[in-house]
Backbone as ProteinMPNN parsed JSONL, in Angstrom:
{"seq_chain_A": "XXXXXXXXXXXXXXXXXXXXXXXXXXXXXXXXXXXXXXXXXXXXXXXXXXXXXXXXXXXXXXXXXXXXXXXXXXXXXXXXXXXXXXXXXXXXXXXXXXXXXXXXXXXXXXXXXXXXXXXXXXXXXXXXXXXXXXXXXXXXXXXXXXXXXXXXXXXXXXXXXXXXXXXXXXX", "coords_chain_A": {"N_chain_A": [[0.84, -1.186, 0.0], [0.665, 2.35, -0.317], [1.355, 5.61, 0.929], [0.042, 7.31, 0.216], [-2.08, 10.308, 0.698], [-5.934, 9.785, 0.977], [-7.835, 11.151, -1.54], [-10.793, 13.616, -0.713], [-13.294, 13.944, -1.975], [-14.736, 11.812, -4.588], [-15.501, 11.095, -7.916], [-17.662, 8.771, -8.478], [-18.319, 7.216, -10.767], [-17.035, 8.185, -13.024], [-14.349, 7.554, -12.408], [-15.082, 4.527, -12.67], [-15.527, 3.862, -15.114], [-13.09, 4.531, -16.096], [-11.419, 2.467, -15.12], [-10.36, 3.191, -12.665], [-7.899, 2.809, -10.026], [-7.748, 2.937, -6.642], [-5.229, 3.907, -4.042], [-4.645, 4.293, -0.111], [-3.824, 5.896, 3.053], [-5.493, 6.942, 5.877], [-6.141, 9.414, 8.365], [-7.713, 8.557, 11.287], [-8.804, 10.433, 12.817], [-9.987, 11.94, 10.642], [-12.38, 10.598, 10.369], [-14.633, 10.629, 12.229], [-17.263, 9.402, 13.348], [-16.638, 6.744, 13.539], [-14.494, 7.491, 15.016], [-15.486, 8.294, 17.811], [-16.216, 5.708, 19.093], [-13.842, 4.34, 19.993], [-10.944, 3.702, 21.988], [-8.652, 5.293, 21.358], [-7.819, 7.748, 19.262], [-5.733, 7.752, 17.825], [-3.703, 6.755, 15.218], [-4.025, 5.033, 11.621], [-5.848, 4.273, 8.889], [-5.884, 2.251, 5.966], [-6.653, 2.3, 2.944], [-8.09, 0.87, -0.312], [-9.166, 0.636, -2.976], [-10.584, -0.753, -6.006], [-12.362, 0.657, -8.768], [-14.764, -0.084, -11.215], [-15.824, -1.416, -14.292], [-18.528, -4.159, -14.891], [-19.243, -7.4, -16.401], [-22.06, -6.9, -16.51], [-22.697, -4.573, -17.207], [-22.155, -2.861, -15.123], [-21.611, -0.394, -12.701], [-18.85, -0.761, -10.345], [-17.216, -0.99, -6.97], [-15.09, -2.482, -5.937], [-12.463, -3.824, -2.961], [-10.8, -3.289, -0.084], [-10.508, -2.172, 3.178], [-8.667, -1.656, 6.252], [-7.368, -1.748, 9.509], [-5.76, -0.813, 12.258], [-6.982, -0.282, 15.721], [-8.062, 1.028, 18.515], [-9.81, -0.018, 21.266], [-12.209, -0.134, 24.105], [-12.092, -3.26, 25.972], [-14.327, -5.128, 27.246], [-14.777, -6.85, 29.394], [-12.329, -5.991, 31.186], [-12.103, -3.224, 31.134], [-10.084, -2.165, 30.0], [-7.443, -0.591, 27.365], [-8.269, -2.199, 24.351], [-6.327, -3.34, 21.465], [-7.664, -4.131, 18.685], [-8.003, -5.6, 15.374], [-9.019, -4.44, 12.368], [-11.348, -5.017, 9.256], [-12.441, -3.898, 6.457], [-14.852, -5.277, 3.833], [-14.984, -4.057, 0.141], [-17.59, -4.445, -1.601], [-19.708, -3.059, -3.685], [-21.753, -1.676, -5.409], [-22.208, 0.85, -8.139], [-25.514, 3.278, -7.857], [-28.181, 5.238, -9.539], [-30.163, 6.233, -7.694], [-33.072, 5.104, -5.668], [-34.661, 2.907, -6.698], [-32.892, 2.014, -9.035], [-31.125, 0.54, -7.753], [-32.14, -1.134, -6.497], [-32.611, -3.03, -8.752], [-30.539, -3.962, -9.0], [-28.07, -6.789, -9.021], [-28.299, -9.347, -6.406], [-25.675, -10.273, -5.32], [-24.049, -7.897, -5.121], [-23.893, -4.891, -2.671], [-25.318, -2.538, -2.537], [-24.837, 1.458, -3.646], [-26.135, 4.352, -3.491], [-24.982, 6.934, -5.164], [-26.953, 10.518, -5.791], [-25.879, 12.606, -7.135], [-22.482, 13.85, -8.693], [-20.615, 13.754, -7.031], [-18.927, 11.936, -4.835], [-18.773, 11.37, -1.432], [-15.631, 10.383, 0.076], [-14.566, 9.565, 2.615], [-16.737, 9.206, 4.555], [-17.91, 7.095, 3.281], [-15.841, 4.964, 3.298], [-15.752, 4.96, 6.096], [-18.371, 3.993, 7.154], [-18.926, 1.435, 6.73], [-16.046, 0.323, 7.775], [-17.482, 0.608, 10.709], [-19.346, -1.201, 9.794], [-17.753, -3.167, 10.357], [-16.667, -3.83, 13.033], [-16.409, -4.834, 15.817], [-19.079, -6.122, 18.279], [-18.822, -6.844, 21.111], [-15.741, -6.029, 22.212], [-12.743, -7.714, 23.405], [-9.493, -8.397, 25.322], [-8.239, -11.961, 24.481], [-7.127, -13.006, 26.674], [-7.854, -11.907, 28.852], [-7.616, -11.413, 32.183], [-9.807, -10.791, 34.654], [-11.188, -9.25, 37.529], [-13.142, -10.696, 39.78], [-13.83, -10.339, 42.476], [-14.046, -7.654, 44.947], [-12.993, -5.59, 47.245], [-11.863, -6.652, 51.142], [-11.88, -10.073, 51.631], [-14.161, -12.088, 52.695], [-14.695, -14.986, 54.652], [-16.654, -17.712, 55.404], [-17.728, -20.099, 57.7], [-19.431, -22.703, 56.765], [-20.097, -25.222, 57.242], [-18.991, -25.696, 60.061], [-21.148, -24.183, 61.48], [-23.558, -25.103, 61.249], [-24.939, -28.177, 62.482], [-24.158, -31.543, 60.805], [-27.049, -32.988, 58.753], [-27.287, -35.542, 57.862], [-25.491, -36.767, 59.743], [-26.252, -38.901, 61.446], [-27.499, -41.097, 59.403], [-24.559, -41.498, 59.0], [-23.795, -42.993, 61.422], [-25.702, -44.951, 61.595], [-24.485, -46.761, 59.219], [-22.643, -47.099, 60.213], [-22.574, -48.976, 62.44], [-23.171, -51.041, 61.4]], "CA_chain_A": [[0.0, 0.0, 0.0], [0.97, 3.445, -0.731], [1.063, 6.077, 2.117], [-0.561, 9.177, -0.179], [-3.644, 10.631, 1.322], [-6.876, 9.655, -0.044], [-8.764, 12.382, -2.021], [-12.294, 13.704, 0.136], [-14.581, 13.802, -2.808], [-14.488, 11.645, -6.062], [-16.188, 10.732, -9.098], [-17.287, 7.173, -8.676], [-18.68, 7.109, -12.328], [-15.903, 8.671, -14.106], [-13.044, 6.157, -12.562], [-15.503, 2.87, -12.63], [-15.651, 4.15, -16.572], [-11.969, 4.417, -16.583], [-10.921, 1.242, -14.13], [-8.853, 3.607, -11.514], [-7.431, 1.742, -8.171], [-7.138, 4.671, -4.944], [-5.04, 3.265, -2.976], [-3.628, 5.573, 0.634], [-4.062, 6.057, 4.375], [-6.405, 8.072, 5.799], [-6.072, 9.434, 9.883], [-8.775, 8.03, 12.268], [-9.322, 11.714, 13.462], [-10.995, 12.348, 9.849], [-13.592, 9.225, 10.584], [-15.327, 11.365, 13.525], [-18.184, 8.485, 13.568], [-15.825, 5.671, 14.315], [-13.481, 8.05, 16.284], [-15.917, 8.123, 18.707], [-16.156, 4.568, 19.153], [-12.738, 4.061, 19.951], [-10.195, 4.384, 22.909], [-7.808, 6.093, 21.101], [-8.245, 8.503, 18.079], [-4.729, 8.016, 17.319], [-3.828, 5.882, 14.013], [-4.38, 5.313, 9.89], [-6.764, 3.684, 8.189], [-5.224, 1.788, 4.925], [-7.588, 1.939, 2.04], [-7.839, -0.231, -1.611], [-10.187, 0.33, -3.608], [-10.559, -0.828, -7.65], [-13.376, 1.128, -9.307], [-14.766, -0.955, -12.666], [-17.422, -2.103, -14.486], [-18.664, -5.636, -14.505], [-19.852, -7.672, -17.466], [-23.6, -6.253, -17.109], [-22.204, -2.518, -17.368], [-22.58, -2.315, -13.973], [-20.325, 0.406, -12.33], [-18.472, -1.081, -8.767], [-16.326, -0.337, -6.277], [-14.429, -3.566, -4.632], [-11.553, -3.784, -2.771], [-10.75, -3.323, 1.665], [-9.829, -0.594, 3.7], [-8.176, -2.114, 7.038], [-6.789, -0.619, 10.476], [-5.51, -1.086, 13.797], [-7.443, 0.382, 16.571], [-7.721, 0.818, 20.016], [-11.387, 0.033, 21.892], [-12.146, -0.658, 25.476], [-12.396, -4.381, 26.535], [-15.544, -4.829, 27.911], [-14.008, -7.591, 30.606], [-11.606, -5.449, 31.904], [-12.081, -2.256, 30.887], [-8.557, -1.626, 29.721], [-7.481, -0.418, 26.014], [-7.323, -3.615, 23.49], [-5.61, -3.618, 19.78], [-8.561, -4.905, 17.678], [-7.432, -5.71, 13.843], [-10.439, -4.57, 12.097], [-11.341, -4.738, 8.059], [-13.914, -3.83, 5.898], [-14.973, -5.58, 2.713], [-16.146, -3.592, -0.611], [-18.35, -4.996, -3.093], [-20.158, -2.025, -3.987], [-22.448, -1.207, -7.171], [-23.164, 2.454, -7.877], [-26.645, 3.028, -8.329], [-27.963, 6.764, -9.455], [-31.304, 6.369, -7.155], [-33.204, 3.996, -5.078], [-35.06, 2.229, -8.11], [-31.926, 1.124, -9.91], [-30.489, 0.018, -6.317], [-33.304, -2.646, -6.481], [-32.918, -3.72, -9.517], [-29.293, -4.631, -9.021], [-27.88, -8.729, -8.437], [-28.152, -9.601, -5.048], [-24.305, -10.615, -4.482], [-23.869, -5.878, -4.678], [-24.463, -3.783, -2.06], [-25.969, -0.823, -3.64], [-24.212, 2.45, -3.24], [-26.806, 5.458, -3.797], [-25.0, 8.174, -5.843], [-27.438, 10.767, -7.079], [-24.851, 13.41, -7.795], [-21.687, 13.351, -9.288], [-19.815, 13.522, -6.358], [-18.981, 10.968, -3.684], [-17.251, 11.542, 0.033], [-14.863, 8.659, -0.041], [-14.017, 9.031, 3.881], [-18.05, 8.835, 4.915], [-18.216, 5.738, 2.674], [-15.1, 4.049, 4.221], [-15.879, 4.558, 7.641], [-19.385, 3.362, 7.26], [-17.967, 0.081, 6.782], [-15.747, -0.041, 9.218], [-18.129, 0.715, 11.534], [-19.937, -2.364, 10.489], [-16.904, -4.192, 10.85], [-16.362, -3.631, 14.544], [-16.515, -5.961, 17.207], [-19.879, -5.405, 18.852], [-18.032, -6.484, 22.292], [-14.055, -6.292, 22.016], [-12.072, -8.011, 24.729], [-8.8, -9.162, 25.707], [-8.134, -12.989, 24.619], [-6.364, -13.603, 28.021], [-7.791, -10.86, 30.222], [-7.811, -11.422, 34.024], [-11.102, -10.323, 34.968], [-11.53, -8.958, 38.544], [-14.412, -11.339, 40.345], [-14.078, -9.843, 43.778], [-14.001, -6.734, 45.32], [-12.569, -5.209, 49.397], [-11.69, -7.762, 51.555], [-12.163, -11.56, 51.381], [-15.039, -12.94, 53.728], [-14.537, -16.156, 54.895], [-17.941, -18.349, 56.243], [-17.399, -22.08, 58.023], [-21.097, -22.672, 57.091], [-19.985, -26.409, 58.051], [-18.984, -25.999, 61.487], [-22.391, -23.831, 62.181], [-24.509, -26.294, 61.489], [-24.958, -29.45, 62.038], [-24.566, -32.317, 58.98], [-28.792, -33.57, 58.579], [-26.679, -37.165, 57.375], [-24.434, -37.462, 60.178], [-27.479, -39.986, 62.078], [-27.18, -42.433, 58.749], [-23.205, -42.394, 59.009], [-23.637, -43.466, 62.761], [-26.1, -46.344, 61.642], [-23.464, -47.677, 58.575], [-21.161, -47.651, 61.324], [-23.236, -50.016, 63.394], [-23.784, -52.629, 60.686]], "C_chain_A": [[0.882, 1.246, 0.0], [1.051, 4.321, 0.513], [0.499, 7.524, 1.481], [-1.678, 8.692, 0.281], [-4.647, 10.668, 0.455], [-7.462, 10.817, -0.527], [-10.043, 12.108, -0.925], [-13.396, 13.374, -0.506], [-13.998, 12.689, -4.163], [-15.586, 11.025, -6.75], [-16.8, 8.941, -9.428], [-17.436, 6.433, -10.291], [-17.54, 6.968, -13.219], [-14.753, 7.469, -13.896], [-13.465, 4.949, -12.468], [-15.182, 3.172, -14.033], [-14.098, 3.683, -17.156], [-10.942, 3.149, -15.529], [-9.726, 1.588, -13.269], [-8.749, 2.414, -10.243], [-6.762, 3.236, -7.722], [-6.438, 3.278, -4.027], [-4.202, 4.866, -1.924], [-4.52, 5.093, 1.601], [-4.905, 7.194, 4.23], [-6.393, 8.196, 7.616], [-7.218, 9.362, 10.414], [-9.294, 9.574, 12.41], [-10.364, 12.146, 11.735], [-12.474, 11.603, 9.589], [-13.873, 9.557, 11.805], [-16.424, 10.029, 14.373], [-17.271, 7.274, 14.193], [-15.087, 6.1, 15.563], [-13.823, 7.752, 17.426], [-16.419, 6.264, 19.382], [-14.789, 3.623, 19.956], [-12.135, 4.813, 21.335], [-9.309, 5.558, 22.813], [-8.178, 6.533, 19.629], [-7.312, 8.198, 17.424], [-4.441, 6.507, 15.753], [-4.388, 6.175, 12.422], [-5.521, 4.145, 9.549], [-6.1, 3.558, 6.542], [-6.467, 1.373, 4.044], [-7.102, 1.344, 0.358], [-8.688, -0.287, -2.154], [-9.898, 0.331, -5.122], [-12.087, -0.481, -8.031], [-13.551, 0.664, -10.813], [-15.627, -0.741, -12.858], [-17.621, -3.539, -15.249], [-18.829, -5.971, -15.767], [-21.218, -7.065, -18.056], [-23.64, -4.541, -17.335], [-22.516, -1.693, -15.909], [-21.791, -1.643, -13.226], [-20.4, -0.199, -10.786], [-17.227, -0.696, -8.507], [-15.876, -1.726, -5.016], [-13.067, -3.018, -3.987], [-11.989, -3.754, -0.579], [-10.208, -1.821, 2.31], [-9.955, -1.659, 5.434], [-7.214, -1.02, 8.109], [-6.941, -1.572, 11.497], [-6.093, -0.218, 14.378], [-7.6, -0.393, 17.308], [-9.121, 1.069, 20.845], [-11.464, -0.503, 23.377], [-13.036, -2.299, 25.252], [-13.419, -4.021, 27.488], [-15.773, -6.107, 29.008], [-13.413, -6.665, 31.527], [-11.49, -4.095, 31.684], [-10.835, -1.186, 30.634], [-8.926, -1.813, 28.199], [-7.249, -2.095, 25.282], [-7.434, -3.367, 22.379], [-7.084, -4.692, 19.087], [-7.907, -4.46, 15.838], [-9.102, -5.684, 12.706], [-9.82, -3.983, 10.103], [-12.487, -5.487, 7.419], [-13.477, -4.26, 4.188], [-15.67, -4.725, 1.757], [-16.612, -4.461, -1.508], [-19.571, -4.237, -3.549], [-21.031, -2.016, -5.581], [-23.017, -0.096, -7.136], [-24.306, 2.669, -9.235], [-26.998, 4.6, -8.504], [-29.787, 7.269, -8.407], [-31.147, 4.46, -6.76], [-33.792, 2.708, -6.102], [-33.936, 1.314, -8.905], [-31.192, 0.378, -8.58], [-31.132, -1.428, -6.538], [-33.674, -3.429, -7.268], [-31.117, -4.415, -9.88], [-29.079, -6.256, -8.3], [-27.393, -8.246, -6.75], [-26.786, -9.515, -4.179], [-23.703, -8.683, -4.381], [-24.696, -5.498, -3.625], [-24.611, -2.896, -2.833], [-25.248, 0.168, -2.762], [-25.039, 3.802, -3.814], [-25.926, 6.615, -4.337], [-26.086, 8.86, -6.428], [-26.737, 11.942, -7.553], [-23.557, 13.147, -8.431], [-20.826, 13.259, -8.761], [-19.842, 12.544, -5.05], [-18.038, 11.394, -2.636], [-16.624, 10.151, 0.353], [-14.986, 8.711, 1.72], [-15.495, 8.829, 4.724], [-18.053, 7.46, 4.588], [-17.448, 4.394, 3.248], [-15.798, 4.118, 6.01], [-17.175, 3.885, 7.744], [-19.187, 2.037, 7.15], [-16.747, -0.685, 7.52], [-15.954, -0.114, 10.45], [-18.97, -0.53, 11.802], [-18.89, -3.831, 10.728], [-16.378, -4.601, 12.066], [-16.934, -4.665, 15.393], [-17.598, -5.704, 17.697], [-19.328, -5.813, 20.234], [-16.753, -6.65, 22.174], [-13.853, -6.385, 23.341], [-10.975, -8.626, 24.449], [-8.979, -10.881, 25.422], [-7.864, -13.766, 25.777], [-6.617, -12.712, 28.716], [-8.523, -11.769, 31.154], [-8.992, -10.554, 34.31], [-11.662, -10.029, 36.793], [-12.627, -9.594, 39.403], [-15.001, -10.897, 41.719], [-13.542, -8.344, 44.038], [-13.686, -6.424, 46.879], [-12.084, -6.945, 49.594], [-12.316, -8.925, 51.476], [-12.806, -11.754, 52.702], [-14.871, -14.14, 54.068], [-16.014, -16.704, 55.877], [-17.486, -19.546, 56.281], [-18.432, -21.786, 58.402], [-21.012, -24.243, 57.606], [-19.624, -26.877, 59.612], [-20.108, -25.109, 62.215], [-23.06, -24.418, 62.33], [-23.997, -27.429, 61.236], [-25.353, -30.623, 60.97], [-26.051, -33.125, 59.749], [-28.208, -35.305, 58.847], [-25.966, -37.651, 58.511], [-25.268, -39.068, 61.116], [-27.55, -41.439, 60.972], [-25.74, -42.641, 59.066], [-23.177, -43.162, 60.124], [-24.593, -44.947, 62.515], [-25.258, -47.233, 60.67], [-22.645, -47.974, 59.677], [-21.397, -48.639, 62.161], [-23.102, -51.282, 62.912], [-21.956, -53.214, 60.78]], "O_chain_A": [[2.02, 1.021, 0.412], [0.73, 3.613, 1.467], [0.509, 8.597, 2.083], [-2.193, 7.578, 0.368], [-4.598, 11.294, -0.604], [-7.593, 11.653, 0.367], [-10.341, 11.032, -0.408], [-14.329, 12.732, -0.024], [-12.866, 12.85, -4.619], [-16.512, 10.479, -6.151], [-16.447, 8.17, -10.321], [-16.853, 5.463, -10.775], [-17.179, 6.022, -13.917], [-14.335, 6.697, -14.759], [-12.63, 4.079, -12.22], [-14.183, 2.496, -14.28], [-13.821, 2.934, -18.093], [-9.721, 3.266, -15.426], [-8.679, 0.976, -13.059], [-9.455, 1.494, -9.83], [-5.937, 4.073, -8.09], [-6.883, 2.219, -3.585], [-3.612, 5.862, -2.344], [-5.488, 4.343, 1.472], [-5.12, 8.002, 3.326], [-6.618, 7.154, 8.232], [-7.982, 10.234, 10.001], [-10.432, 9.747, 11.973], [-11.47, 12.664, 11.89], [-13.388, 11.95, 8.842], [-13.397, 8.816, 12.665], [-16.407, 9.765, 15.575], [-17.343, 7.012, 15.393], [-14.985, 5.54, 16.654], [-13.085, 7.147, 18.202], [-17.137, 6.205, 20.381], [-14.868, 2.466, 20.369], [-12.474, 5.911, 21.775], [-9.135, 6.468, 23.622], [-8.774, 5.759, 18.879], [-7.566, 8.217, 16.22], [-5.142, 5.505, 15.613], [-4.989, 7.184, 12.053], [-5.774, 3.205, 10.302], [-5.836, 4.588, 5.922], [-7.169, 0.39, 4.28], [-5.943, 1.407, -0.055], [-9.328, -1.33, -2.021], [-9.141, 1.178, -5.597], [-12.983, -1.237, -7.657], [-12.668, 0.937, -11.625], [-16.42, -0.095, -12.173], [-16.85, -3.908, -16.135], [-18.634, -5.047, -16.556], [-21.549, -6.806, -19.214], [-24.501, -3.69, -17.558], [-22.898, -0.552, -15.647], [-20.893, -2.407, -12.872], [-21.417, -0.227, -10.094], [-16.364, -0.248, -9.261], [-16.173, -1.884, -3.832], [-12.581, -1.954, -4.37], [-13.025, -4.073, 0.003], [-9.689, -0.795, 1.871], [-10.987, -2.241, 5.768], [-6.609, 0.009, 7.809], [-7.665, -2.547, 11.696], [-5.979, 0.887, 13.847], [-7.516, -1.621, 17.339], [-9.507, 2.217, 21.063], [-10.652, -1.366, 23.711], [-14.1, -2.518, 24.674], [-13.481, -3.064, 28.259], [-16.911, -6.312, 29.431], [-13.933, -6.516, 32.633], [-10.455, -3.689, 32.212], [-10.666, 0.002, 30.909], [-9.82, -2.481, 27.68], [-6.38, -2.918, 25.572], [-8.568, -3.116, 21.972], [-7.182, -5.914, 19.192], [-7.536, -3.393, 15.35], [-9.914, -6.57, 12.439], [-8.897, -3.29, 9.674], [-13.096, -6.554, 7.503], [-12.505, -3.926, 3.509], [-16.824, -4.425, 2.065], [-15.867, -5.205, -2.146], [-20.54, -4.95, -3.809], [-20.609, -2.431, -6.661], [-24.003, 0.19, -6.456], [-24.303, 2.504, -10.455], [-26.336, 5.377, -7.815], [-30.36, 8.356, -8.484], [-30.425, 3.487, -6.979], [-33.212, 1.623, -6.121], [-34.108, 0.158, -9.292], [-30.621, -0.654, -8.932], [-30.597, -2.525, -6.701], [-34.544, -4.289, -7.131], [-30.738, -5.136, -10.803], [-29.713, -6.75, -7.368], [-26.67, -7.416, -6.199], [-26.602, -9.052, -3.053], [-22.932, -8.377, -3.472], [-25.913, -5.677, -3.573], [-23.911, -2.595, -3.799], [-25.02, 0.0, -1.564], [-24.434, 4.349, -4.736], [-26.29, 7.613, -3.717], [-26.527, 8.345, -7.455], [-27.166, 12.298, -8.65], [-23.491, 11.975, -8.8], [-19.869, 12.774, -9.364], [-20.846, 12.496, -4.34], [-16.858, 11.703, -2.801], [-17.141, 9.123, 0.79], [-15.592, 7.738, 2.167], [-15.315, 8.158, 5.739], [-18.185, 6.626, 5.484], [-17.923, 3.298, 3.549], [-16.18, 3.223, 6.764], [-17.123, 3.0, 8.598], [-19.631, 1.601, 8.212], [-16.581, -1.883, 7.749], [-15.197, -0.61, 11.284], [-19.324, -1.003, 12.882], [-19.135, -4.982, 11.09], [-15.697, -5.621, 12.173], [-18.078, -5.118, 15.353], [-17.514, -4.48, 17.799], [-19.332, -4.751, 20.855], [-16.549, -7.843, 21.95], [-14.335, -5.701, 24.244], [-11.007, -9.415, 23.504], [-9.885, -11.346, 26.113], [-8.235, -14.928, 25.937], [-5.684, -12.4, 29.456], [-9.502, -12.508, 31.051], [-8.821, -9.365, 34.038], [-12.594, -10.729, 37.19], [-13.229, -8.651, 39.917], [-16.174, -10.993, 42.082], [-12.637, -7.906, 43.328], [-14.242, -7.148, 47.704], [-11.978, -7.914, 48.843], [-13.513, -8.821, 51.205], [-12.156, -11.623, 53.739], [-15.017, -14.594, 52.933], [-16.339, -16.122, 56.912], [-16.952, -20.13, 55.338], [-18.808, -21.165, 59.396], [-21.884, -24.559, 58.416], [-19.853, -27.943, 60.184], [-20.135, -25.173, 63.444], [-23.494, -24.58, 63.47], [-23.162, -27.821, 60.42], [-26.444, -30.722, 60.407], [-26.126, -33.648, 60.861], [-28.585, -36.07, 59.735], [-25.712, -38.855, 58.513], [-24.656, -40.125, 61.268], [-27.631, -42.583, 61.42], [-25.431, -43.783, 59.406], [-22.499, -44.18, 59.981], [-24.286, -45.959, 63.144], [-25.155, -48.411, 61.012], [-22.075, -49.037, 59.92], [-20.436, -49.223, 62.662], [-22.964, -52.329, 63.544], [-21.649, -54.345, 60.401]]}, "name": "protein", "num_of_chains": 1, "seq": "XXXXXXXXXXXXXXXXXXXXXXXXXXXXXXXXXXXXXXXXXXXXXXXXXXXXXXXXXXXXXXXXXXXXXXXXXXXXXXXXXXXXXXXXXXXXXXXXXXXXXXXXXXXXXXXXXXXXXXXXXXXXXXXXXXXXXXXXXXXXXXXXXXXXXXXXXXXXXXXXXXXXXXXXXXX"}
């Protein structure tokens, strides 16, 4: 991957027409929606996308956009490294009508102008790529709290059974 910064707006039409590939990073702090999601703001987001068109003249947008981030464990409530990445398989549609008349295996992508916000579009997808609880593989999980109680509920009461052990013992 490349480390140039993705463009904000582009043309999804014009480079499915002409079969561009974007590839570049993009800083977490410009993905406000995820940001907030997250322990730490800090980090890139590595995007890949190939803009085409299919056999049925159908204009898409495959490819991944992948990142390290940092979300609270919901065990231990400490930061944990989740490896998160989003799949495209995209078909741009110019309304809801042609959306619905696209093959099942596309998500539909509503353009009705001629411009698209690439970093809305990525993060929406990494958003549904997210862990809905992230935790620690090996976190230690706190079970108790203050001091340790100790109860000898066996030497308060007396065992119900001890009257049969005393008759085995007879036989």
């Amino acid at each position: 991957m490349s480390n140039a910064p993705l463009p904000k707006k582009i043309d999804p039409r014009k480079l499915a027409d002409r079969g561009v590939r974007i590839q570049g990073d993009a800083e977490l702090a410009l993905l406000p929606n995820l940001a907030t999601m997250l322990a730490d703001k800090q980090g890139k987001v590595s995007v890949d996308l190939q803009f085409d068109t299919d056999e049925l003249r159908i204009r898409t947008i495959k490819g991944t956009a992948d990142a390290k981030v940092s979300m609270t464990c919901q065990r231990c409530l400490e930061p944990v490294e989740i490896e998160v990445e989003a799949k495209f398989n995209l078909a741009v549609a110019p309304t809801e009508e042609h959306a619905k008349n696209l093959p099942r295996y596309y998500d539909p992508l509503i353009v009705a102008g001629d411009d698209l916000e690439l970093f809305p579009m990525v993060e929406e997808e990494l958003i549904l790529s997210l862990p809905i609880v992230p935790y620690h593989d090996d976190c230690s999980v706190q079970t108790s709290f203050g001091d340790e109680v100790t109860t000898d509920n066996e030497t308060d009461k007396p065992n119900p059974f001890s009257v049969l052990a005393s008759l085995k013992a007879d036989k």
